[in-house]
N, CA, C and O atoms as a GROMACS GRO file, in nm:
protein
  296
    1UNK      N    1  -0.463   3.548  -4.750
    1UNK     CA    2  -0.481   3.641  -4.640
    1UNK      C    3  -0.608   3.609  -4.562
    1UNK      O    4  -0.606   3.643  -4.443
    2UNK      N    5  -0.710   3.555  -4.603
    2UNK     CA    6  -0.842   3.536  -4.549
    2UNK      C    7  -0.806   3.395  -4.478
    2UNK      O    8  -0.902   3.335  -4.430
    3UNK      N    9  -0.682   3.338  -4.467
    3UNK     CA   10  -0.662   3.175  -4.350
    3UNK      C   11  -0.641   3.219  -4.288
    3UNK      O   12  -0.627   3.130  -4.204
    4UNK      N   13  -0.607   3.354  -4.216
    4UNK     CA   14  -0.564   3.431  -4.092
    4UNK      C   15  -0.675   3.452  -3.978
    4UNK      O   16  -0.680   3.434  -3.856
    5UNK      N   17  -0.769   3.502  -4.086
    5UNK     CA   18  -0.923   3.511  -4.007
    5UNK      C   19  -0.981   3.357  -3.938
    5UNK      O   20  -1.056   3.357  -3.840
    6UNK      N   21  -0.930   3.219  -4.011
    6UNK     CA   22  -0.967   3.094  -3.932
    6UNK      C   23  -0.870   3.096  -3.876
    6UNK      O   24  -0.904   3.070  -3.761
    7UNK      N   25  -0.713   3.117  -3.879
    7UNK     CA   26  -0.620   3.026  -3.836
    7UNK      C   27  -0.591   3.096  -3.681
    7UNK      O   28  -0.531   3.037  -3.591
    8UNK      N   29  -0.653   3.252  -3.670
    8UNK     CA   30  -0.631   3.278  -3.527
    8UNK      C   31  -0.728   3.258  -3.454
    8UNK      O   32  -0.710   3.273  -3.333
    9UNK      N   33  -0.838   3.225  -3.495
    9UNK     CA   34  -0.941   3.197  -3.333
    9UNK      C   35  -0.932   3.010  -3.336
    9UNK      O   36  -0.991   2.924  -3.270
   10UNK      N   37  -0.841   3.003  -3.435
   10UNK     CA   38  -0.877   2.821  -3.413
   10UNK      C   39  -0.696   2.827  -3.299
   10UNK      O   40  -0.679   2.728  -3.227
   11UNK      N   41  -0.571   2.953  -3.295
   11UNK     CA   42  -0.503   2.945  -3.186
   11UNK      C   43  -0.553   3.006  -3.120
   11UNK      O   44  -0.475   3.009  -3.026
   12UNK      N   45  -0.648   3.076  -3.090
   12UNK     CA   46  -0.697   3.109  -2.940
   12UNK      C   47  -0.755   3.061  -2.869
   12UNK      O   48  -0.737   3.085  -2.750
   13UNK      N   49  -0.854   2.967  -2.915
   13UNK     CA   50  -0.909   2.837  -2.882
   13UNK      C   51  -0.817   2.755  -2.838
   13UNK      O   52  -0.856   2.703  -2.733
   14UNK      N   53  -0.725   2.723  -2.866
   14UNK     CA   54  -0.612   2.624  -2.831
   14UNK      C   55  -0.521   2.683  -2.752
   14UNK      O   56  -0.442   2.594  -2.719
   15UNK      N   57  -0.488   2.792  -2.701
   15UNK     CA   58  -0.462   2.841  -2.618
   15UNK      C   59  -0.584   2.862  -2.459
   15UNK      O   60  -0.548   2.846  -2.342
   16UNK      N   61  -0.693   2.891  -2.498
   16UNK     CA   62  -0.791   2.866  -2.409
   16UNK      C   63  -0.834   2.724  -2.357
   16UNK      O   64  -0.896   2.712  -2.252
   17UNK      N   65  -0.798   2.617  -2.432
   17UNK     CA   66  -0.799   2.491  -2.389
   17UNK      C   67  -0.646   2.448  -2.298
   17UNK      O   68  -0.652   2.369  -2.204
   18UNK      N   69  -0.510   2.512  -2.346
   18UNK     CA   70  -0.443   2.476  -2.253
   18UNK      C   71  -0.431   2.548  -2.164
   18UNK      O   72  -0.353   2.499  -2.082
   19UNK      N   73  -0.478   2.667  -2.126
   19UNK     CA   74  -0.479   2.739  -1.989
   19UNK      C   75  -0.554   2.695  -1.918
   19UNK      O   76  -0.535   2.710  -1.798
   20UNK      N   77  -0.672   2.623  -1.967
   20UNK     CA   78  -0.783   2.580  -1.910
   20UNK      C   79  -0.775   2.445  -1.818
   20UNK      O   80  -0.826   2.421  -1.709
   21UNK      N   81  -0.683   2.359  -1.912
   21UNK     CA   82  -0.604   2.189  -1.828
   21UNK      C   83  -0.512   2.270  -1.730
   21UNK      O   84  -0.546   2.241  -1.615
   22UNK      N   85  -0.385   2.380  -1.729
   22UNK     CA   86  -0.348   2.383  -1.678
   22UNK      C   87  -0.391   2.394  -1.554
   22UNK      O   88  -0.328   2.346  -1.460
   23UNK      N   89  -0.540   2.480  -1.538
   23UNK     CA   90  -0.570   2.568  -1.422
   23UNK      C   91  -0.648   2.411  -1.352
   23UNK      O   92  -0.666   2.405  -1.231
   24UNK      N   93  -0.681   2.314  -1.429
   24UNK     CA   94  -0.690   2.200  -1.372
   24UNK      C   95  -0.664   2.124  -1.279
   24UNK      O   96  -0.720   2.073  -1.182
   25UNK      N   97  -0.499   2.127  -1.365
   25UNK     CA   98  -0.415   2.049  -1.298
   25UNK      C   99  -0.372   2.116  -1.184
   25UNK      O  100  -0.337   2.050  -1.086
   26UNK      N  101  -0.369   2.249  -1.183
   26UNK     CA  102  -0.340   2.281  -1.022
   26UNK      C  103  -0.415   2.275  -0.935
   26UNK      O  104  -0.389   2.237  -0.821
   27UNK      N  105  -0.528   2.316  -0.978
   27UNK     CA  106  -0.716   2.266  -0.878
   27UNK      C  107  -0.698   2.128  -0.759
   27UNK      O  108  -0.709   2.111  -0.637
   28UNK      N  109  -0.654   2.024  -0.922
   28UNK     CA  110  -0.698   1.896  -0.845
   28UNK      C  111  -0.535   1.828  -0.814
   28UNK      O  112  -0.510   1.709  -0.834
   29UNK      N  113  -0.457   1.905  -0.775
   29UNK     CA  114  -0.325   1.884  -0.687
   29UNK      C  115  -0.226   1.794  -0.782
   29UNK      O  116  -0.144   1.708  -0.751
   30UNK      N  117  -0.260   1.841  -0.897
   30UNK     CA  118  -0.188   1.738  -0.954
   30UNK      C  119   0.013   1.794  -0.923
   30UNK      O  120   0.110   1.720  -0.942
   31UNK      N  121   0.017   1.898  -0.887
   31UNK     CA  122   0.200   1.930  -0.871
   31UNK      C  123   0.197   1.926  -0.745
   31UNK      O  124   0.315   1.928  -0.711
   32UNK      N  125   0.120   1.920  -0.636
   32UNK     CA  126   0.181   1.877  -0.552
   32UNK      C  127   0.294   1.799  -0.491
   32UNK      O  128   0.359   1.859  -0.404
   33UNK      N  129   0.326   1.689  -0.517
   33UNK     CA  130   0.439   1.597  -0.468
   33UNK      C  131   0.526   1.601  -0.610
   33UNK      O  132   0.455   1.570  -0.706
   34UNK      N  133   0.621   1.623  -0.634
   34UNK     CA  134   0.693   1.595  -0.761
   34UNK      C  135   0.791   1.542  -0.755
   34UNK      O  136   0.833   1.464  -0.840
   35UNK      N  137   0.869   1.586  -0.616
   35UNK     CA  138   0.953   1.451  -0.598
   35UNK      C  139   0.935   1.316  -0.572
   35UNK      O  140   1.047   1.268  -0.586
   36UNK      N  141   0.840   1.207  -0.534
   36UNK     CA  142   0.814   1.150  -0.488
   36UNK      C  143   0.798   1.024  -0.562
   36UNK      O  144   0.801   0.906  -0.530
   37UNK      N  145   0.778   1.098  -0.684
   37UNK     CA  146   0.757   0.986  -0.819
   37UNK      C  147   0.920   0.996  -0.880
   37UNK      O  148   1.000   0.903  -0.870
   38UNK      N  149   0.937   1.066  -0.913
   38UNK     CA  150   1.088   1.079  -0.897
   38UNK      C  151   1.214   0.976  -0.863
   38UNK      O  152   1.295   0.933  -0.944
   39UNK      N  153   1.206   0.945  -0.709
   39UNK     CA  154   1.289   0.903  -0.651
   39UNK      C  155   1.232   0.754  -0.596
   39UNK      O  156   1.283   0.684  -0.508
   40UNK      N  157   1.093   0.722  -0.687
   40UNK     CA  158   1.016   0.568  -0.621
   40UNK      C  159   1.104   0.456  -0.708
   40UNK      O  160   1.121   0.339  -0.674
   41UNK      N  161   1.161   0.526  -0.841
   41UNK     CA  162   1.214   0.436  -0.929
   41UNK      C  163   1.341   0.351  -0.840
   41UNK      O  164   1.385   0.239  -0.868
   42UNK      N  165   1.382   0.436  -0.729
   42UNK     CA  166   1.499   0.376  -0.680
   42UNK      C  167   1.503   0.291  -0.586
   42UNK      O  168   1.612   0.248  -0.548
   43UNK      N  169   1.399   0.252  -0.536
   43UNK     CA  170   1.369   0.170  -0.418
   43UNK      C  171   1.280   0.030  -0.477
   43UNK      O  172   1.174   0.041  -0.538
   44UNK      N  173   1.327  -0.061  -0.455
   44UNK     CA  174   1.239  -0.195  -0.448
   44UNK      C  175   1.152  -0.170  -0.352
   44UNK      O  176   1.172  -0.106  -0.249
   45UNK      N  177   0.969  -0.265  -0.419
   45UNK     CA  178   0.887  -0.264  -0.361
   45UNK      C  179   0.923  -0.414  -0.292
   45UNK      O  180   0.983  -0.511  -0.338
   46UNK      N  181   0.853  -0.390  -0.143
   46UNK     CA  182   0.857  -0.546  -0.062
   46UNK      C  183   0.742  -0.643  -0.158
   46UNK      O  184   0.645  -0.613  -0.228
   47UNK      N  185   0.795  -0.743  -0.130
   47UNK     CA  186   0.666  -0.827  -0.218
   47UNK      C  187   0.578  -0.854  -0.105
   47UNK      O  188   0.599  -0.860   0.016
   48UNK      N  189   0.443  -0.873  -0.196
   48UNK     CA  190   0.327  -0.907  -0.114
   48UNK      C  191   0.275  -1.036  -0.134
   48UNK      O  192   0.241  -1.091  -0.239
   49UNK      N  193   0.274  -1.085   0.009
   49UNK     CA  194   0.215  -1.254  -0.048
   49UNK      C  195   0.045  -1.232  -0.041
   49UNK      O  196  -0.035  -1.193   0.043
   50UNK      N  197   0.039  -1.290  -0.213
   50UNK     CA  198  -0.126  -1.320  -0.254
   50UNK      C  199  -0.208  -1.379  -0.113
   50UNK      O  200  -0.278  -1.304  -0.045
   51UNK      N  201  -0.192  -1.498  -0.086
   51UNK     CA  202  -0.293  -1.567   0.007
   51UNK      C  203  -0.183  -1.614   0.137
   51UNK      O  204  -0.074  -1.564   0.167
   52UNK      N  205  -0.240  -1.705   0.184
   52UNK     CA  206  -0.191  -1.709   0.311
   52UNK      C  207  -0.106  -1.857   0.267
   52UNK      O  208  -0.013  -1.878   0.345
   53UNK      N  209  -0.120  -1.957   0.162
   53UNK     CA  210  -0.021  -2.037   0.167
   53UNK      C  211   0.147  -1.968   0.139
   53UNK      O  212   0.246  -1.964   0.211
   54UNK      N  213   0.119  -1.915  -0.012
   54UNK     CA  214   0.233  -1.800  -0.037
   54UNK      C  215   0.281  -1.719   0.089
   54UNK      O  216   0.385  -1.653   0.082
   55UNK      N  217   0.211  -1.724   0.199
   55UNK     CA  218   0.293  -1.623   0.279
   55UNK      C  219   0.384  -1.750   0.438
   55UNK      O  220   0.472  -1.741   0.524
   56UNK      N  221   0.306  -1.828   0.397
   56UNK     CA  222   0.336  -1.950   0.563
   56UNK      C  223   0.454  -2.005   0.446
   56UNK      O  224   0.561  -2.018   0.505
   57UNK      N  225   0.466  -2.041   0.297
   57UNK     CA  226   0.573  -2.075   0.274
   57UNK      C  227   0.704  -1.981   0.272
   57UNK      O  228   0.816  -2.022   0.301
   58UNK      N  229   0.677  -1.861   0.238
   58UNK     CA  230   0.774  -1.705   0.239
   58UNK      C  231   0.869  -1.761   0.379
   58UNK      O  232   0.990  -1.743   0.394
   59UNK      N  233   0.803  -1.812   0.445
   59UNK     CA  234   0.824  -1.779   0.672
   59UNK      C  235   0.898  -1.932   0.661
   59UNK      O  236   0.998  -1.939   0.732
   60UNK      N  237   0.874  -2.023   0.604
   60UNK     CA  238   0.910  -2.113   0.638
   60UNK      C  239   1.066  -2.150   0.536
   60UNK      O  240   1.145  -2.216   0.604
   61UNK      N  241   1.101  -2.130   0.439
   61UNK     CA  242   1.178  -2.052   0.352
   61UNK      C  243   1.273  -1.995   0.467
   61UNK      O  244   1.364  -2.066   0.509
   62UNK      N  245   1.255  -1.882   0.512
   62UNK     CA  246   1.333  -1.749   0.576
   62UNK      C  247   1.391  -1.834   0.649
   62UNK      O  248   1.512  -1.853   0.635
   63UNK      N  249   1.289  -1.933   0.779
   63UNK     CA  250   1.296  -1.999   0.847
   63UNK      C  251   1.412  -2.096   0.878
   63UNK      O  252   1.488  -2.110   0.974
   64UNK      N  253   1.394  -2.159   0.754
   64UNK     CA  254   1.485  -2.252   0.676
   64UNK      C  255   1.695  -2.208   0.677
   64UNK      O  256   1.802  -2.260   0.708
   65UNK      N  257   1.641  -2.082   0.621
   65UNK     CA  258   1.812  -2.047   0.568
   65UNK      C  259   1.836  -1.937   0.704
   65UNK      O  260   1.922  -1.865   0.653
   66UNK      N  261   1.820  -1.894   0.810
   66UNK     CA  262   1.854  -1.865   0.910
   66UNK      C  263   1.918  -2.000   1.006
   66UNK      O  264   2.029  -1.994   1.058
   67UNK      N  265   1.835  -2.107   1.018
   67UNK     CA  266   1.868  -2.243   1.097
   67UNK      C  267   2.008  -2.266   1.049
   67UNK      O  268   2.097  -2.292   1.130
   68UNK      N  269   2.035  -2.258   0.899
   68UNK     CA  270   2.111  -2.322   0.825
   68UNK      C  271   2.226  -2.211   0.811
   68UNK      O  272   2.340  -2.253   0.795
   69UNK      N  273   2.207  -2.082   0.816
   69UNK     CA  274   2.293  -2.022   0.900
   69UNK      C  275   2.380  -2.026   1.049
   69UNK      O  276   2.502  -2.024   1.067
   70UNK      N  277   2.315  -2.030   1.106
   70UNK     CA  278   2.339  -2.050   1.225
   70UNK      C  279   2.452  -2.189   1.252
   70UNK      O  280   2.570  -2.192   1.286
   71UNK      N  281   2.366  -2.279   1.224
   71UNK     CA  282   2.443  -2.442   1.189
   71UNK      C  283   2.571  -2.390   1.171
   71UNK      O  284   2.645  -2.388   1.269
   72UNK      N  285   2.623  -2.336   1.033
   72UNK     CA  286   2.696  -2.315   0.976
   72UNK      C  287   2.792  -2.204   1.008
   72UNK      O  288   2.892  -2.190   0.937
   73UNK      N  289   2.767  -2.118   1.117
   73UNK     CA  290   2.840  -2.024   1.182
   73UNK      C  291   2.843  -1.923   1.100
   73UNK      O  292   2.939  -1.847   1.108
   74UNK      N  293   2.740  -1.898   1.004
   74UNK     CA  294   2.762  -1.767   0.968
   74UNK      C  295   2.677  -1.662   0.980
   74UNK      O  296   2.713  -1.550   0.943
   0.00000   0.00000   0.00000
């Protein structure tokens, strides 16, 4: 009977610590957007070319299979 006397201020404490993150997380906007993360899984990111050779070859590539389209009537 005397673990009652520790075992409730050690849950009120732990209750005062999660009301306490919660009131946090609304402070610093953390629910703001909730869809947004959500629905990012569904979209491919564009790739980004590192430096500028990676990006003049990307163009010249594109470059390439458009001509070779065209040629080719399709």
């Amino acid at each position: 009977m005397s673990i009652i006397y520790v075992l409730i201020p050690i849950a009120m404490l732990f209750v005062l610590i999660a009301v306490g993150v919660f009131f946090w997380a609304v402070k610093s906007d953390q629910f703001d957007d909730l869809e947004r993360h959500s629905v990012s899984i569904l979209f491919d990111d564009e790739p980004v070319a590192t430096n500028t050779q990676e990006a003049e070859f990307q163009e010249s590539v594109q470059d390439k299979s458009h001509s070779q389209d065209k040629t080719h009537g399709i």
